[in-house]
N, C-alpha and C positions, 0 to 999 in steps of 0.2 A: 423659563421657556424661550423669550427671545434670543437671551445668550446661546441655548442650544440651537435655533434657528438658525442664526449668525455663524456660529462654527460650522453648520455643515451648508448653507451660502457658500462659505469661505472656503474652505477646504474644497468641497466640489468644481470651484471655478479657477482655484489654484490648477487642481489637474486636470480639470478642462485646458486653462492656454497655456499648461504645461505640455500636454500631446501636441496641441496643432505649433506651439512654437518651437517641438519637435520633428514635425513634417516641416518643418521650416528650414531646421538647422539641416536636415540633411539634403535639401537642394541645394546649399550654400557648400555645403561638404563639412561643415563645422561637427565637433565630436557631442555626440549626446548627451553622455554623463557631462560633461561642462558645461552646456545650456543647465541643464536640472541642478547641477550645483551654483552657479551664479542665481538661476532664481530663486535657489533657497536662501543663498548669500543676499540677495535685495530683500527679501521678506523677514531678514532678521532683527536683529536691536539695532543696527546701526545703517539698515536701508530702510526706504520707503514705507517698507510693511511694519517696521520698528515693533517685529516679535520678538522677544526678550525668552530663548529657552537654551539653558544652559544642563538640563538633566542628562550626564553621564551613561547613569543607571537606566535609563529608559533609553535613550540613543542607544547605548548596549546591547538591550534588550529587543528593541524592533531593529536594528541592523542585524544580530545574529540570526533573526528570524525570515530577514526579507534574503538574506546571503543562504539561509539553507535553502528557502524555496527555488532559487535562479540556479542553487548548483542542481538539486532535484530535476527541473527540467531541462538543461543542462544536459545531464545523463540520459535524458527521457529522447532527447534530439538525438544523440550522438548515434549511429550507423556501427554497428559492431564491426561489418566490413573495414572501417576506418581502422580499425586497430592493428588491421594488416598491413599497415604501410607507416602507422604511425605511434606505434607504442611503445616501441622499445627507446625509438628517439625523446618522445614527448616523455616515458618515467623516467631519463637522465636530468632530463631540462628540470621536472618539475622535484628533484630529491636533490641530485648531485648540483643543477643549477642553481637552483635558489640557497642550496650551503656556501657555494662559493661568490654568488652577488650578495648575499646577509655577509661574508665574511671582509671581502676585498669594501665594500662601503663601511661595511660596521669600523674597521683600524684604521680607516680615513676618518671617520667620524670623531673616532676617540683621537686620534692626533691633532685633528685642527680643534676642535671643540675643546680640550681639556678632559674629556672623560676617560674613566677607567676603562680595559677591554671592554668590560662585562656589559656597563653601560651603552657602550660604543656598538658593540654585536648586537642587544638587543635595538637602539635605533636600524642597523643593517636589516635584521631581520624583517622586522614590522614594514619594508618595502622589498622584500624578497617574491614578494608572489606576481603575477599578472594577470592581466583585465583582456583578452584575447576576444571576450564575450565583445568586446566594445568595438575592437578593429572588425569583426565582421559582420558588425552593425553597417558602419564606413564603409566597409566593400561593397555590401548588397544594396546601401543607397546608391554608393557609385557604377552599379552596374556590372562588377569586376567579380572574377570567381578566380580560383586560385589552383594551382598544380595539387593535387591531393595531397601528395607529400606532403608540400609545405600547410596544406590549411589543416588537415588532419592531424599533423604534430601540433600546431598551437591551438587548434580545438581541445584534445587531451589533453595535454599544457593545461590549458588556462583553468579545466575541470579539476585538475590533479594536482597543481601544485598547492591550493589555497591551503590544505589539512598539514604540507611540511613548511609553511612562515607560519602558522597559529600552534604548531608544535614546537620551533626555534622562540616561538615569542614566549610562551607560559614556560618554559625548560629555564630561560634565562631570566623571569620574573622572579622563578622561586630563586635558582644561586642568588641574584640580585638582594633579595628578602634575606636570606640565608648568610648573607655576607662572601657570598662565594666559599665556604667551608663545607662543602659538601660533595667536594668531589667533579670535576666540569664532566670529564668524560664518562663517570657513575650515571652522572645523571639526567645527560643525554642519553645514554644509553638505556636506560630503567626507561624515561617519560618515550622515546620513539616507539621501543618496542611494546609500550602499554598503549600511545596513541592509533597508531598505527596500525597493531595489531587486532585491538577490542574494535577499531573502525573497518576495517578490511571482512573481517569474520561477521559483526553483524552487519555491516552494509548489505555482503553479497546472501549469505542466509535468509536474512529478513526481506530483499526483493525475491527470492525464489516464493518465499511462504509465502508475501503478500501477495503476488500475482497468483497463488494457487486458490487464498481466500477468496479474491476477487470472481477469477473466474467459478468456485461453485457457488456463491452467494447469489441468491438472486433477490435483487434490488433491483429497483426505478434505477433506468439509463444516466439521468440526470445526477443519482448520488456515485456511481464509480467515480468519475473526479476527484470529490470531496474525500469520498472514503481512501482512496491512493492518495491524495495531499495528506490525510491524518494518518495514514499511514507509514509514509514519508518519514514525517515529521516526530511519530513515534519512537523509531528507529532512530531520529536525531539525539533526542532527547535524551533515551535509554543509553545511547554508548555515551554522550556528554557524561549524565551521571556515572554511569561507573568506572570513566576516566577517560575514555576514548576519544578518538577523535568525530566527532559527530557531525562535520561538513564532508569527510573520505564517504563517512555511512551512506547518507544520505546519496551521493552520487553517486557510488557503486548500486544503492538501491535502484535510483531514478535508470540506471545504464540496464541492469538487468531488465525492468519492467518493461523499460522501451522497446527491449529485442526480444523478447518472448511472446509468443499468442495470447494475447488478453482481452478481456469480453471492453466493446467500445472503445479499444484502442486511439480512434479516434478524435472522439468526444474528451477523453482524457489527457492525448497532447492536445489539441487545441486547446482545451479550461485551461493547464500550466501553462501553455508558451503564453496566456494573458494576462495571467498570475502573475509571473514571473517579470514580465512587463512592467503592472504593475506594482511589483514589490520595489523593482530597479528605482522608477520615478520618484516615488514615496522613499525608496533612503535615501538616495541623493541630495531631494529637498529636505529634508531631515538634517544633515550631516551638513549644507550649506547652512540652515538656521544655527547650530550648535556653533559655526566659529566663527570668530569677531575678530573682524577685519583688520583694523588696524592692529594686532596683535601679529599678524603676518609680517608687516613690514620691519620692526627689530630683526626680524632672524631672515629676512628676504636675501641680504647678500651670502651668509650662511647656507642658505638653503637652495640658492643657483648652483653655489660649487658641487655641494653634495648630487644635487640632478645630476649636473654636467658629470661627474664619476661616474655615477649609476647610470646613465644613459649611454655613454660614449666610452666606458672602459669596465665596467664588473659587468655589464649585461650582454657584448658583443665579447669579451676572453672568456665567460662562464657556455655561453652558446659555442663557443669553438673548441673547447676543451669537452663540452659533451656530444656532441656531433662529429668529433674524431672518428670514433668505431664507425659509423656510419654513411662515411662516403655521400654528405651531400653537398653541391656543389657553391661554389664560394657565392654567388649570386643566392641561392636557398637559405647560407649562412648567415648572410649581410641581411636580407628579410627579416627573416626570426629572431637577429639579434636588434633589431631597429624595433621590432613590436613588442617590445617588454613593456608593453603601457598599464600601469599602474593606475586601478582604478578606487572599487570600493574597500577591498578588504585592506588595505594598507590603511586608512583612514578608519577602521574600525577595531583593525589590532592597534595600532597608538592612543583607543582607550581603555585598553587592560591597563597599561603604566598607571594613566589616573584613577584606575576605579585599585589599584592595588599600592594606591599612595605613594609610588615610585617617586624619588628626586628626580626631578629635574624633566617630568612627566608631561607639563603643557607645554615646556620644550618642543619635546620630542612630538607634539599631536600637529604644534604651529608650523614645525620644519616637515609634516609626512602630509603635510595639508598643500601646503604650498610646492611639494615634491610632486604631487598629483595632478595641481593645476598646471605648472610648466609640463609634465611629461602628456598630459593629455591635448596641450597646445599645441607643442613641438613636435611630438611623436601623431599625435592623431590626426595633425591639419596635414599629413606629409607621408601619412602610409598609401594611399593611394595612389600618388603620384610616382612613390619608391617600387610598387609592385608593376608598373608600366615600365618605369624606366629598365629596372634590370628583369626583363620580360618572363615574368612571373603568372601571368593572365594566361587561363585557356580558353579557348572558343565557350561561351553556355552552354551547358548539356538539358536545359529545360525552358521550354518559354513555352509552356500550354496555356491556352485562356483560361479553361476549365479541369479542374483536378480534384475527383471524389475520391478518397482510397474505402471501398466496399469494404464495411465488419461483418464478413461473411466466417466464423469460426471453421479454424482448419484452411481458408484461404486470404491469409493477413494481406498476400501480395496483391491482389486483383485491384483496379483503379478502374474507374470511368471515366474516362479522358473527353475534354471537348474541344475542339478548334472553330473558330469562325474562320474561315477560307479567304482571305486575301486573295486579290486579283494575281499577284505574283507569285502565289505559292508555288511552291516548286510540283506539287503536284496536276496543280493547272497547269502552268508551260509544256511538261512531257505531252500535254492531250493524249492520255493513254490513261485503264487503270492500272490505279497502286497496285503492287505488290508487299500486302502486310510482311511485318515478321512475326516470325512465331508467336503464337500465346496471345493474336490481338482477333478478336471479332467485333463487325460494323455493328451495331445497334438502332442508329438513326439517324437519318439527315430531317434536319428541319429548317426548310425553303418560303420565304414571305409568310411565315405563321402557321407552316403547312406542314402535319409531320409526314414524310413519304418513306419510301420504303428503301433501305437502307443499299439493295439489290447488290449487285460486283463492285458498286463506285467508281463506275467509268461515264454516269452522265453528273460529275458533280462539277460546279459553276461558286463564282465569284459572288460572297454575301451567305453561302449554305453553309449553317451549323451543323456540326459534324459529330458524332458520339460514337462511341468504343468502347469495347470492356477489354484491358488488358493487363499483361502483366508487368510489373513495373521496373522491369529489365527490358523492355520492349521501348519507352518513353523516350529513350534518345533518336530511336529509329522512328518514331511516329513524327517527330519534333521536325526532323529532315525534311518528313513528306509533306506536311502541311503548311509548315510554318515557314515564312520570308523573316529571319531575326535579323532584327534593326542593331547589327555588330560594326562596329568601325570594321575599315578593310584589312586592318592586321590582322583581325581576329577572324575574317571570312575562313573559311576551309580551306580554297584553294591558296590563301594567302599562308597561311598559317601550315599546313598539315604538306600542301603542295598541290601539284598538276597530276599524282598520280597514287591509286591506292592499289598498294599489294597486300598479299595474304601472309600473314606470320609467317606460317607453313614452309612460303618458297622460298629454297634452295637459294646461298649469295653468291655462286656459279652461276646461276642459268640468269640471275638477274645483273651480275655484270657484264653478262655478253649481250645481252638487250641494251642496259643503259650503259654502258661502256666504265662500265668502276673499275677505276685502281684496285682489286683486292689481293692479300695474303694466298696464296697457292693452297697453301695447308689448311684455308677458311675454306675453300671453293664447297665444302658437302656441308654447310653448317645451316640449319635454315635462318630467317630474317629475327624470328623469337630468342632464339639461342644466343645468337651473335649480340642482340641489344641486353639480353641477361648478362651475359659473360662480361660485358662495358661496364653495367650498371652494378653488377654485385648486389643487388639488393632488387627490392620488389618493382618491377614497372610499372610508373602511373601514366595516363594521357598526357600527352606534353613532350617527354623522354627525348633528347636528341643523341643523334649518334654521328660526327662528323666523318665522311668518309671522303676525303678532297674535298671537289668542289660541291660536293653533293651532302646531300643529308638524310638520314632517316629519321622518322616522324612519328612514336608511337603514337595510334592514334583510337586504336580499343585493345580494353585488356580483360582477361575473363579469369578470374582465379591469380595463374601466375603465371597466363601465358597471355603472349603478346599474339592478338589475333589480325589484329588489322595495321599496319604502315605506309604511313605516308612519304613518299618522295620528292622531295625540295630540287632542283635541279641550279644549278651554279649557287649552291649557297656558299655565302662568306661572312656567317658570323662565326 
């Protein structure tokens, strides 16, 4: 009985000043998963904590398990809108890109190392996928939100790619086992279209049925959560066993349920996105206990070179060869190819080799181990600073105090928004009332502890809580009216967007004879949306520039696939 005491002391106070020395790292800007893996690395057999666990089979087992739960809610975060801007890019990166970073590492590997192809592709592979979850960890401590384009592609990314490096890694276990007599391209070809295919079909099936179960079931609020995570997790299992891919399942599952009407919506992202939390902390310290230290340092100069490849040559020419078709610009390239940061599944596929008695197997776990820690030093202490520099930041599109989203069935969108009013809101300077936008009604102000009546909202004052029920297309425009956000001056509006906002709609005739633009004669009937589609070739997000001389245009709201709102930059010269 004390023994048992003592474990859960212990365990509980680990993840105790595991969180807070993770509110820690992210004031510093330091990368998360490296805090949680260094303190698992001190609490091993050869730091301080001198815990001695070397079980394989169990690390296996709860890393397969904590990696289905994060991709689950994962999918459960992800905005289906996102896929408009960002799908077609993000499934090149995460199929075609990670064939060709597993390929171009993998024949370096087998050159300098000594190893066969076969061996050599499958180390390539086992660091073929990306940790994307971890870079916008980094952003949103740092404050920083990103062009949709670019975060939207390595959000699917980072969702989408994990199921093709754990399909390149078991395909190339068996030939391996097999002696390579079985055919490479057979049996790449047989193992994708079984992974990929049994993962895809029950993924997206089983989140339909599940959210249909969900909603006519009626259970205690409390058990949706639980019942959606086993259900998840079902759907994992089942494609696992009969061959599939079972981390695609799961996220295609957690993507549907997220974007569908479902009872306590809720209550059931919040339980995952804390789950998922979590499960993250818990494999990290895991996977730091499981390697021994000094065993890094033999293969440490081996294992820089190998980063240095993968970092700085298979993962910025695999990002350029797939974002060809897609016309993003060399500054969007240089981004996505700099975040290929490598986080848990790479250190969790390098123990199928050991648990599949692979030669030369702790090898391979010692060099993808220490491929992690550089890539999440180098790459993660430096993505923040990379998306300032090559001005990748948009203005915040959110900074409410308060934000309920109402599980009213049949109305998923409705929020209850609340502001405390700043003395400088922009709504107080005007001394006039707002002007809501659409789909918002007052509900209450509450003054010195006082709830008063919510009336036009033309007598509201500095210190007054402010409540509304709106829609959550509406939240940027509220954001405007209340909120003074604390944004460096690049990122002001007028810094950023310009000194003047036009409408899609008008005409680049009537607007160059106002602002005196250089245009094309044969543009002059083109409206402001047209003209930035026609540049852009592909979907417009906020951010968008259009150099026109000395001037700029500035999309600055976009509804569907038209560009509704433009900003006007006047003597610009980037």
């Amino acid at each position: 009985m004390d023994l048992t005491n003592q474990i859960i002391l212990v365990g509980s106070a680990v993840l105790l000043v595991s969180m807070l020395v993770g509110v820690l790292s992210n004031r510093i800007g330091a990368p998360l998963l490296l805090v949680f893996l260094l303190i698992g690395m001190l609490l091993g057999e050869q730091g301080p904590g001198g815990i001695a666990f070397d079980d394989v089979q169990t690390a296996h087992l709860f890393g397969s398990l904590a990696l289905a739960i994060i991709l689950f809610d994962g999918g459960l975060a992800t905005p289906i809108k996102h896929f408009r801007v960002g799908l077609r890019p993000a499934l090149s990166l995460a199929t075609l890109g990670v064939a060709i970073t597993a390929t171009i590492t993998g024949l370096f590997a087998a050159w300098w190392l000594g190893l066969n192809w076969l061996e050599g592709l499958l180390l390539g592979a086992i660091v073929g996928s990306t940790d994307a979850a971890a870079v916008f960890s980094l952003l949103r401590a740092r404050g920083l939100e990103l062009k949709q384009r670019v975060g939207a592609t390595l959000e699917i990314e980072s969702g989408s790619n994990d199921p093709m490096a754990v399909f390149l890694t078991i395909a190339l276990i068996e030939l391996i086992i097999g002696g390579g007599d079985q055919g490479f391209g057979l049996v790449m070809l047989t193992e994708f279209a079984r992974q990929m295919g049994l993962g895809a079909l029950i993924g997206l099936a089983g989140g339909f049925a599940l959210t249909a179960l969900i909603n006519r079931l009626a259970m205690a609020a409390g058990l949706h959560p639980l019942a959606v995570m086993a259900g998840g997790l079902t759907l994992f299992g089942l494609t696992a066993v009969l061959g599939g891919s079972g981390f695609l399942a799961i996220y295609l599952a957690g993507l549907v349920i997220g974007n569908r009407p479902l009872e306590s919506t809720q209550n059931i992202k919040r339980f995952h996105d804390g789950i998922a939390r979590l499960s993250q902390i818990g494999m990290f310290l895991m996977l730091g206990l499981l390697v021994t230290p000094s065993h890094l340092l033999p293969v440490a100069g081996d294992a820089l070179l190998f980063a240095a490849v993968l970092i700085l040559l298979a993962r910025p020419l695999a990002v350029w060869l797939c974002l060809l078709p897609f016309r993003f610009t060399w500054r969007e390239q240089a981004f996505i190819g700099w975040v290929g940061l490598r986080g848990a599944v790479p250190i969790i596929l390098a123990l199928f080799p050991l648990l599949a008695g692979i030669e030369h197997a702790a090898m391979y776990f010692n060099i993808v181990f220490f491929v992690v820690l550089v890539s999440l030093l180098v790459q993660g202490w430096t993505v923040a600073g990379l998306a300032r520099a090559l001005g990748l930041e948009v203005p915040p599109t959110s900074h409410v105090v308060q934000r309920v989203e109402l599980d009213i069935p049949g109305q998923q969108e409705l929020e209850l928004v609340g502001y405390r009013l700043a003395a400088d809101a922009p709504v107080l300077l005007e001394r006039r009332a707002p002007h809501l936008p659409a789909g918002v009604r007052p509900v209450a102000v509450v003054r010195e502890r006082q709830l008063i009546d919510a009336g036009d909202l033309g007598d509201l004052r500095g210190g007054d809580y402010l409540y509304l029920m709106a829609e959550a297309r509406a939240l940027p425009g509220l954001d405007h009216l209340f909120v003074a956000p604390p944004v460096p001056e690049r990122l002001t509006e007028r810094a950023f967007f310009g000194d003047f906002v036009l409408d899609g709609e008008a005409q680049l005739g009537a607007v160059s004879t106002v602002y005196g633009m250089a245009i094309d004669p044969a543009d002059r009937d083109l409206t402001l949306d047209a003209l930035i589609r026609r540049s852009l070739n592909q979907h417009p997000v906020v951010g968008d520039r259009l150099e026109l001389g000395r001037m700029a245009l500035v999309v600055r709201e976009v509804e569907g696939d038209r560009v509704t709102k433009v900003g006007l930059k006047l003597g610009s010269d980037d």
